[in-house]
N, C-alpha and C positions, 0 to 999 in steps of 0.2 A: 566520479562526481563528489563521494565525499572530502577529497584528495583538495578538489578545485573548490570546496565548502560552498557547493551547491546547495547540502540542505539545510545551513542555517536560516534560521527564520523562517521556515516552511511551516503550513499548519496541517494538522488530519481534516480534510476537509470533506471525508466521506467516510461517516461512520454509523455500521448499522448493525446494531444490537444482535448478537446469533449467530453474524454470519463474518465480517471481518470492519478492520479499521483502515483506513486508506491514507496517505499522504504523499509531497512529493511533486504537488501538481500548483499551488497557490504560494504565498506569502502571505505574510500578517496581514499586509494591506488587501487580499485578495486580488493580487495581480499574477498572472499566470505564469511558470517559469516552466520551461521543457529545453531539453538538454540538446534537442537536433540530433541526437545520436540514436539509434535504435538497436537491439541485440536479435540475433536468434533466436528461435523461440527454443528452448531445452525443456519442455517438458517432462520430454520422458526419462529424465536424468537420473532415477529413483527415487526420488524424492516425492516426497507428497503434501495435496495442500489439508496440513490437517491444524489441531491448537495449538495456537502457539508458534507456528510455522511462517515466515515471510516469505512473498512470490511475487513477480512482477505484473502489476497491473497494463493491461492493452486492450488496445479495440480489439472488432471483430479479424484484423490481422493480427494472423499469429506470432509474426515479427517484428509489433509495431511498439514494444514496449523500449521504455526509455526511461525515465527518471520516476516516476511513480511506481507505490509499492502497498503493499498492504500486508495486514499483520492477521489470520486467520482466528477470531475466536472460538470456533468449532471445528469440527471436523466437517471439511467441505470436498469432498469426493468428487462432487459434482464439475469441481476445477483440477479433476486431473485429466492429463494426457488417458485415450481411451480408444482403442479400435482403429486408429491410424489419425483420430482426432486430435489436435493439439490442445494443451490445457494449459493453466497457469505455471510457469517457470518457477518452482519452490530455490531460493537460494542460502536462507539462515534461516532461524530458531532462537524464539527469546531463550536466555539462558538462565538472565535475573531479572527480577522486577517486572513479576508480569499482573501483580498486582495494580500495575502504571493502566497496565495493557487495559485491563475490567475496570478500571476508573472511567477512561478514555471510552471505553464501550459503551460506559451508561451515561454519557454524555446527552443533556437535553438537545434535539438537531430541532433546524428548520431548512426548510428545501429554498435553494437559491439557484433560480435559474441560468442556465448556462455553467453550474458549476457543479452541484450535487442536490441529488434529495435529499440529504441529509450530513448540511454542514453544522459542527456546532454551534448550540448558541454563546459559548464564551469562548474565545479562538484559544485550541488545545497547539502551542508553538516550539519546536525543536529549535533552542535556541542554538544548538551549535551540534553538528557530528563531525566527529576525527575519527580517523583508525587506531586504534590500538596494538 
């Protein structure tokens, strides 16, 4: 996805103080983008969803996750693989600038139906990601 610069211009558009920051799922304009592709769910990869830690966001399917992600600002246990239960698929780790991250966290939100309860109020936008 970032290959085919899917998430340029994407906003975080589910960000909730404590627990994590979401994006992947909107555009500036808040129109909807999803990739049609979905992955396995890898939970139990050893990985865990703790600070600082990126994982893929999904419904209640465990292998429904596709372009949406979110970036953990606590340590959240609660999203791991557990007892034969699938959890959130942890796949990177900020490594710099995660002072970006607590900006982004303490983001003023308002809840916007059908999208989040908690989009922010000044659209937070990835102008562009490439691999490095």
């Amino acid at each position: 996805l970032v290959d085919a610069e899917f998430y340029d211009n994407v906003i975080f558009h589910r960000v909730i103080a404590g627990f994590m920051i979401q994006t992947g799922g909107f555009d500036k304009d808040m129109q909807y983008r999803d990739s049609e592709r979905t992955i396995v769910n890898e939970s139990p990869n050893g990985l865990f969803n703790k600070r600082g830690y990126l994982a893929m966001a999904r419904t209640s399917d465990p292998d429904s996750a596709s372009s949406q992600f979110f970036i953990n600002v606590s340590n959240n246990s609660s999203l791991n693989a557990r007892g034969g239960r699938a959890g959130y698929a942890v796949f990177g780790k900020v490594i710099e600038g995660y002072d970006v991250v607590e900006d982004i966290e303490l983001s003023d939100t308002t809840g916007k139906p059908g999208i989040s309860e908690a989009v922010p109020d000044i659209p937070i936008v990835i102008l562009r990601a490439r691999r490095l």
